[in-house]
C-alpha positions in Angstrom: 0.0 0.0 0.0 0.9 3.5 -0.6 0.2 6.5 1.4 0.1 10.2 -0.1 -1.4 13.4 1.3 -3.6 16.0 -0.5 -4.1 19.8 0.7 -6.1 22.8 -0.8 -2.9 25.0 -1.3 -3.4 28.0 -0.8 -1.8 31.9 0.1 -2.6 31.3 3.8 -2.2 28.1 4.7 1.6 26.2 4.8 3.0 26.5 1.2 3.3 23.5 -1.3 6.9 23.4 -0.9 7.6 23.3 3.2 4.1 20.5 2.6 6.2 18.5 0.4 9.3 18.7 2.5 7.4 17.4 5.7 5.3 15.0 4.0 8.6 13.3 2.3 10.4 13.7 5.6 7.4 11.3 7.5 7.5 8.7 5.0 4.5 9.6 2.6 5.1 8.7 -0.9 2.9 11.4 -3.0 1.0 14.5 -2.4 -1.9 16.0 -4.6 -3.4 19.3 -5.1 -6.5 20.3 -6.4 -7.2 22.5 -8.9 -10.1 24.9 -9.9 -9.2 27.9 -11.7 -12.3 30.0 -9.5 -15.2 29.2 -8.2 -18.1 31.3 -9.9 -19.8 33.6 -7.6 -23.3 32.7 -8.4 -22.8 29.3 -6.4 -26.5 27.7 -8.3 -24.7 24.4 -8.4 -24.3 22.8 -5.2 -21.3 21.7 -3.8 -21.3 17.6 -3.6 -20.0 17.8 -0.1 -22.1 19.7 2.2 -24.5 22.9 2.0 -21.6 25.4 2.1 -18.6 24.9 0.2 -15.4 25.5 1.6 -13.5 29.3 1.0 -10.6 27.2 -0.4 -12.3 26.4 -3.3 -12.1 29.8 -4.7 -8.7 30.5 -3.6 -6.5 27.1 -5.0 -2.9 27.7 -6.3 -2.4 27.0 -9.9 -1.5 22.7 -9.5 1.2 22.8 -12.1 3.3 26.2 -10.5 2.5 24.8 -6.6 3.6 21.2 -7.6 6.8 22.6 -8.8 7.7 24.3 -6.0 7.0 20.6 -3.9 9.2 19.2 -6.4 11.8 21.5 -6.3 12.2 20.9 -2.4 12.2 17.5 -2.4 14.4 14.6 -3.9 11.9 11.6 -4.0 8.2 12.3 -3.3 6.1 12.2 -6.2 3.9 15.1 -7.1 0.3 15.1 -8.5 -3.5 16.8 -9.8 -5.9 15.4 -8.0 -7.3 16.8 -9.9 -6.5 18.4 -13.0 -9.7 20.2 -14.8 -8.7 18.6 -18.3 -11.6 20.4 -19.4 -10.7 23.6 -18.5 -7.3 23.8 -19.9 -5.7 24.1 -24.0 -4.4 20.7 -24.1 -0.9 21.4 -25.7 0.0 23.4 -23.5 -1.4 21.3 -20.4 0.5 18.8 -22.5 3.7 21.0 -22.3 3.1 21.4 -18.4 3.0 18.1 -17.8 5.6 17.1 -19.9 8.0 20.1 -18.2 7.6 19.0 -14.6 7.6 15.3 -15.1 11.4 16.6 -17.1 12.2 18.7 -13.9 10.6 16.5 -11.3 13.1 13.4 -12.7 9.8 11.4 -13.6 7.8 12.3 -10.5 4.5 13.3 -11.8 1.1 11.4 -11.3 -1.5 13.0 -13.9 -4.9 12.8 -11.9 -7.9 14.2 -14.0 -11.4 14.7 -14.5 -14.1 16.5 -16.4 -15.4 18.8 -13.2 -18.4 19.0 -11.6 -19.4 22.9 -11.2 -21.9 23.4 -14.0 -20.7 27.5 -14.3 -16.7 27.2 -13.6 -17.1 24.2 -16.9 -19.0 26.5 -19.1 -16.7 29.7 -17.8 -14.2 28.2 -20.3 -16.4 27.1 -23.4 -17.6 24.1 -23.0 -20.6 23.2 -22.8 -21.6 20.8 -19.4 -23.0 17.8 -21.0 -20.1 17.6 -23.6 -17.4 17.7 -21.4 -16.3 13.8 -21.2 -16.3 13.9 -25.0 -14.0 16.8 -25.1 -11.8 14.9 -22.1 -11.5 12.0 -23.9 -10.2 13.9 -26.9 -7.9 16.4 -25.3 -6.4 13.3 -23.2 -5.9 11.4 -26.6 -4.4 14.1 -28.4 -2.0 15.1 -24.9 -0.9 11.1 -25.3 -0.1 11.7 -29.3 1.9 14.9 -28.0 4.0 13.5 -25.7 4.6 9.9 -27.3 5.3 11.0 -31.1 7.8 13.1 -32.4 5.7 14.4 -34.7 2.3 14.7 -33.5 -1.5 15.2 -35.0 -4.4 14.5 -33.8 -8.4 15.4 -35.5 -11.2 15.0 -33.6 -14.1 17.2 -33.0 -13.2 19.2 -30.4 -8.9 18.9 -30.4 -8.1 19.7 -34.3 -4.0 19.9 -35.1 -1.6 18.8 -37.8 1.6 17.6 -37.1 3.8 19.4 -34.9 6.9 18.9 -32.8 6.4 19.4 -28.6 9.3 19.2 -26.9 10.7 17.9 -23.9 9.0 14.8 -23.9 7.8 13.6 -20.5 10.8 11.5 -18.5 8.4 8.8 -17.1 7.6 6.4 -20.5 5.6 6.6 -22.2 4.4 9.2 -20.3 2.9 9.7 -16.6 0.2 7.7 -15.3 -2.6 9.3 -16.1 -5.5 8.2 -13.2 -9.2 9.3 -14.0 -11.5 10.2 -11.1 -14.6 9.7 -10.7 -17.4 7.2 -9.8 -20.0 7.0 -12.9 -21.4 4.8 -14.9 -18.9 5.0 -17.6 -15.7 5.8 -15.9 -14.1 2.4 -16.4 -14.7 2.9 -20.2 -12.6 5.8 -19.6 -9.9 4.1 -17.8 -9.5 0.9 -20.3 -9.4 3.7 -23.3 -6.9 5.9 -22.3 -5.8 6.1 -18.5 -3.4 4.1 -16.3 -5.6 4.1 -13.4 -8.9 4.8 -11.0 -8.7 8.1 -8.5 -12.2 7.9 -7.0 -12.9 9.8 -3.8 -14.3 8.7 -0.6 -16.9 10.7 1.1 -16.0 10.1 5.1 -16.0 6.2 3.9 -14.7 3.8 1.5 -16.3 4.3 -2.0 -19.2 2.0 -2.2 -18.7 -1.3 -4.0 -15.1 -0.7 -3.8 -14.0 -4.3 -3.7 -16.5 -5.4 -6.1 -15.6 -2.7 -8.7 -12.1 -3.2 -8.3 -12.2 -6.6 -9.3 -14.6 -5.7 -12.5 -12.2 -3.5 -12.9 -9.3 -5.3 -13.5 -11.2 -7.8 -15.5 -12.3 -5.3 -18.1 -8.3 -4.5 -18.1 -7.6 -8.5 -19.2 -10.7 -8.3 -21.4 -9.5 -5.7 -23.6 -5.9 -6.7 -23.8 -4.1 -4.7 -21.1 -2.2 -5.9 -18.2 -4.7 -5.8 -15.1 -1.5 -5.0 -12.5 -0.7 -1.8 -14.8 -4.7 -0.4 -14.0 -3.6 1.2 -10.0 -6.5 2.2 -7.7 -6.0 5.1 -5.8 -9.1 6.6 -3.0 -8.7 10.2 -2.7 -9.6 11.6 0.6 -9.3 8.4 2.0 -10.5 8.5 5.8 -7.3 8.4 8.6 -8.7 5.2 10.3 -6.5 1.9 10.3 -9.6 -0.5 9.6 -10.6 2.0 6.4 -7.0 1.6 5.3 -6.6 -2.2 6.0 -9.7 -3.2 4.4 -9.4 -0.9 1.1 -5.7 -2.7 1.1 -7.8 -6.1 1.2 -10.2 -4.7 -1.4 -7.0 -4.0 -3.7 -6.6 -0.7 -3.4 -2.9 0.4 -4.1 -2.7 4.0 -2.8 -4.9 5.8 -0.2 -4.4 9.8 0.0 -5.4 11.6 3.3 -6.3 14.9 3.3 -5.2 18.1 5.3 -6.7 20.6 6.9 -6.8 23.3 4.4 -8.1 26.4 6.6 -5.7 25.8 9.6 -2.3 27.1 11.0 1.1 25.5 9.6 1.7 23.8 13.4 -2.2 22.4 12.8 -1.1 21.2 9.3 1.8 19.6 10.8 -0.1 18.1 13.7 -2.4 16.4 11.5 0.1 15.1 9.1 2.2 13.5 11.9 -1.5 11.7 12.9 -1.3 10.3 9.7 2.5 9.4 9.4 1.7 7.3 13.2 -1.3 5.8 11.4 1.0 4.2 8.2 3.8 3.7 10.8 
């Protein structure tokens, strides 16, 4: 099992870099960041966790710049979106990003993604809400052409490009694993396409099913041809309680990410992480 750590970074709470350090000094093996470029003021769809949604929604660092900084001050943790708004962002140059800190990470870089769940923040950057798996799947496609071909196009509906030459190449091969959140209906097809992984989240328990779907997971992975091992599970927000971890372990899970106080004063931060560093201990 692996253990990683996830924190809304923001400008008031301990930066991504002294995060990084501590986490990698307790033993941790990732940490994530969150990403959502604002949070639109009109607030008409609800936020999936609670009645009021957090201030640290609207106030995230950009992933890519904060993750960099974690990087920078740290020599083996990995560093990842958890995750990246794929539908929010050009996908060159997200491509370019990701291909520029897995380069300056030394192949460090987990690629965590999803389509977004704020109705107004999607449509904010022109695309249309009930499109915006189609327009994943594409910009994910046409990311994978950029990073694995040294001349790459790509034409689809929505990503359109003739060939072209994107340099540095990611140092991780072919390129980073690229995990998909969610929990739908369709979010294995997603994962057999064109990901290396599951990132669900768990909401103060273990995703429902998770055994069960973990196993028809990895089946689907055989089925079509890829090597079940290669398809990692990873529960986001995972809850800091030994039996939670030791029976997501038995479900085959292979990483569970804790989260930290987002709101609270660096020595708070701290406090909670060392909770967490007894609990893998």
């Amino acid at each position: 099992m692996l253990y990683g750590l996830t924190i809304f970074a923001t400008e008031y709470t301990l930066g991504p870099a002294e995060v990084a350090r501590a986490a990698e000094e307790r033993g941790f093996e990732s940490l994530w960041l969150p990403e959502h470029t604002h949070m639109p003021a009109s607030l008409r769809t609800p936020w999936p966790g609670g009645s009021v949604m957090p201030r640290e929604y609207s106030h995230t660092h950009d992933p890519f710049v904060a993750l960099t900084w974690a990087a920078a001050a740290t020599r083996t943790l990995k560093v990842g979106t958890s995750i990246c708004l794929v539908v929010q962002r050009d996908p060159i140059v997200t491509a370019k990003q990701v291909a520029s800190l897995d380069q300056l990470s030394g192949g460090r870089f987990l690629f965590g993604i999803g389509a977004g769940w704020n109705v107004e923040e999607v449509e904010n950057h022109g695309t249309p809400f009930r499109r915006r798996f189609a327009v994943l799947r594409e910009r994910v496609l046409a990311m994978r052409a950029l990073w694995t071909e040294e001349e790459a196009e790509f034409h689809g509906r929505y990503v359109d490009f003739d060939k072209v030459w994107l340099h540095p190449k990611p140092a991780q091969k072919p390129h980073p694993p690229v995990l998909m959140g969610g929990d739908g209906a369709t979010t294995f097809d997603r994962v057999i396409e064109f990901c290396d992984g599951w990132l669900p989240i768990a909401r103060g328990r273990p995703p429902p099913g998770i055994r069960e779907k973990t196993v028809e997971l990895r089946r689907r992975a055989e089925a079509a041809g890829r090597d079940p091992a290669s398809i990692s599970v990873s529960v986001y927000t995972c809850p800091a309680a030994r039996e939670v971890v030791d029976e997501l372990e038995r479900a085959g899970v292979d990483r569970v990410i804790f989260l930290l106080p987002s709101s609270a004063e660096p020595a708070e931060v701290l406090r909670v992480m060392d909770d967490h560093a007894r609990l893998i201990r």
